[in-house]
N, C-alpha and C positions, 0 to 999 in steps of 0.2 A: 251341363252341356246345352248348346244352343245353336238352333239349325243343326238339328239331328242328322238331316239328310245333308248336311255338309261339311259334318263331323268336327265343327267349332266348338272353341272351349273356352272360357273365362279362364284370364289370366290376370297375375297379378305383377307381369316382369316380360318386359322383349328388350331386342335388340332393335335398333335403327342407328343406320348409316355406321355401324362399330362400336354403338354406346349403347351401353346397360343401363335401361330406364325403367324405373321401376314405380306402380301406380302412384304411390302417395313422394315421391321423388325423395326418401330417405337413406335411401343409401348410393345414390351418386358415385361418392366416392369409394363405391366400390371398383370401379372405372379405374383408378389409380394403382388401388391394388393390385389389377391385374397386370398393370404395365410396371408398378415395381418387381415382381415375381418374374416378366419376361428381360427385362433388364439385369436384373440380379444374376439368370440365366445367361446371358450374355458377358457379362462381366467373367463370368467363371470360365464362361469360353477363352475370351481373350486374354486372360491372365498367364493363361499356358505360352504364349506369344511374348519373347522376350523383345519388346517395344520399346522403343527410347523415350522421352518423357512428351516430347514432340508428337509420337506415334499414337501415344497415348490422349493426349488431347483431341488432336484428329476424331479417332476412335470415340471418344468423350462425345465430341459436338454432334457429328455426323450421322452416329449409328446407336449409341445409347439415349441422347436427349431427344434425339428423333421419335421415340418413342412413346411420349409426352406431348410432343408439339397439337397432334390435333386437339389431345385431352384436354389439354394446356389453353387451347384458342375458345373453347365453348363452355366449361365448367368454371364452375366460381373453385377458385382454389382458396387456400390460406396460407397463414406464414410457417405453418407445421407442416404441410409439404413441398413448399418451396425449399426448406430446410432442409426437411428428409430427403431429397432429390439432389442438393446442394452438397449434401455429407457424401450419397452415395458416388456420386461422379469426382468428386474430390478426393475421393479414397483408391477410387480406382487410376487417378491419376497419379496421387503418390506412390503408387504400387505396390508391392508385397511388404511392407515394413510398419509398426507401431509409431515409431518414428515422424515425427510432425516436422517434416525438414525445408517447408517450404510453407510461408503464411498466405492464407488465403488472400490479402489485400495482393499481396505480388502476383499469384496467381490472377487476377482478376485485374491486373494493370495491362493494356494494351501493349502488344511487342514494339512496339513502335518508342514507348515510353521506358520501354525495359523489363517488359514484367512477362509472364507466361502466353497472356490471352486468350484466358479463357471468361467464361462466362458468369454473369451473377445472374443466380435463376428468377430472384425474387424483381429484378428490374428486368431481365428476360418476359417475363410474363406479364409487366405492366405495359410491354412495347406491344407485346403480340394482342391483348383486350383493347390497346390506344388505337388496334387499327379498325377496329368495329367500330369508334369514335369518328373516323374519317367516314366510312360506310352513312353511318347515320348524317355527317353536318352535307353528303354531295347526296343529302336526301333520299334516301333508299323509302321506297314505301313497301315495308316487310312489316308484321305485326311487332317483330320486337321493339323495334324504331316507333312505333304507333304506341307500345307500353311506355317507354321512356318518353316520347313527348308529354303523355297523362302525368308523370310522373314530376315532370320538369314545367310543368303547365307551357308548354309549348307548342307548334305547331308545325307541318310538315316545311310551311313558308317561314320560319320564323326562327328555326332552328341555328340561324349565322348568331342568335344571340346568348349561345351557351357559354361564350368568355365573356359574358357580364353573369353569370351566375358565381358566385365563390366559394371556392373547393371546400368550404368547411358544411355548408349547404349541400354540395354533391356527397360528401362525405357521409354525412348525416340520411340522407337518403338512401345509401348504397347500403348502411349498417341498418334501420331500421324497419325495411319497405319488404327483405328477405322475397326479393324478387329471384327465382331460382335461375340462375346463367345469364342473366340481366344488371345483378348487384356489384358482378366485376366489372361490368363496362364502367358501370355510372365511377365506380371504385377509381378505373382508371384516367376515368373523365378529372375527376377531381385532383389524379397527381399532375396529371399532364397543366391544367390551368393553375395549380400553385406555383410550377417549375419556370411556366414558360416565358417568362419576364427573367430580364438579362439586369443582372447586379445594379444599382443606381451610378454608381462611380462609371460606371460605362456609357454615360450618358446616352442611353437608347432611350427613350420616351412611352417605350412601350409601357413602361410602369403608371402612367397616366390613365390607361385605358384600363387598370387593374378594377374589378367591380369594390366598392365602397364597403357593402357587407358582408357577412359570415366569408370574410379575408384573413388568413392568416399572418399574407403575407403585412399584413395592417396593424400593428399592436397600438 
């Protein structure tokens, strides 16, 4: 104990802002956990509720993956709980049946195209880190934005020049640097600047301004 007369204590685990931070930052994703478990609870709820598939979606977007969004926007995730979040709200859409009666590509085709519309979690969550990418290039001066310039050897003023860095370099950075809630920005830095050039046949020229190295899009 420390500051006897204040009755503090060494810890090795708090809570800030609804997230479970714990000293040496290894179990994070216990955060997930917790929001699978009140989801799961949810789902049980709403199962009793003879909903139409329509109904179910709704319910899906609004009130179950809501549940994830903040976790979602500050933790570095991966492709196992993208998945495992992807199955559960899939499951619960198809509702009480073993029965795979409806493919996930259709489900995840926009109504407008024909398809269910609903969501793909794993491109859900490259949108929701892309916008911490906007944060940073309209220059936020926050320490995290200060690690990623070190990181990018960049500068607060210089930052307009991250679509000449190529996503296979950002890539490389985001897997190796194991920067904790920083490794998915950069992660999503690097899909956003592979994607963002419009097919050649389309003659948009953007493809000109594509950077030279560690390009994928360059074989």
């Amino acid at each position: 104990q420390i500051c006897t007369d204040l009755k503090l204590n060494w810890t090795t685990q708090f809570k800030l802002l609804g997230i479970e931070i714990d000293s040496k930052l290894e179990q994070l994703d216990r955060n997930f956990e917790i929001k699978f478990l009140k989801t799961s609870s949810l789902i049980t709820k709403w199962n009793k509720r003879n909903l139409t598939l329509r109904g179910r979606i709704a319910i899906a977007k609004s009130l179950l993956l809501s549940q994830f969004v903040y976790a979602l926007t500050i933790l570095d995730t991966n492709t196992e709980i993208c998945e495992r979040l992807q199955v559960l709200l899939d499951n619960y859409i198809l509702g009480k049946t073993t029965r795979k009666w409806m493919s996930r590509d259709f489900m995840q085709t926009p109504k407008e195209k024909g398809g269910a519309g609903f969501i793909c979690i794993k491109t859900f969550v490259t949108a929701i880190k892309a916008s911490w990418m906007r944060r940073y290039l309209l220059k936020t001066d926050d320490h995290w934005a200060d690690v990623i310039d070190s990181k990018l050897g960049l500068t607060i003023d210089s930052r307009d020049l991250l679509g000449k860095i190529g996503d296979i370099k950002l890539k490389t950075i985001a897997k190796e640097e194991k920067l904790f809630c920083i490794s998915g920005i950069i992660d999503s830095m690097s899909d956003i600047v592979k994607s963002f050039p419009t097919m050649p046949e389309t003659g948009d020229n953007v493809w000109f301004k594509q950077p030279l190295w560690y390009n994928s899009n360059i074989t």
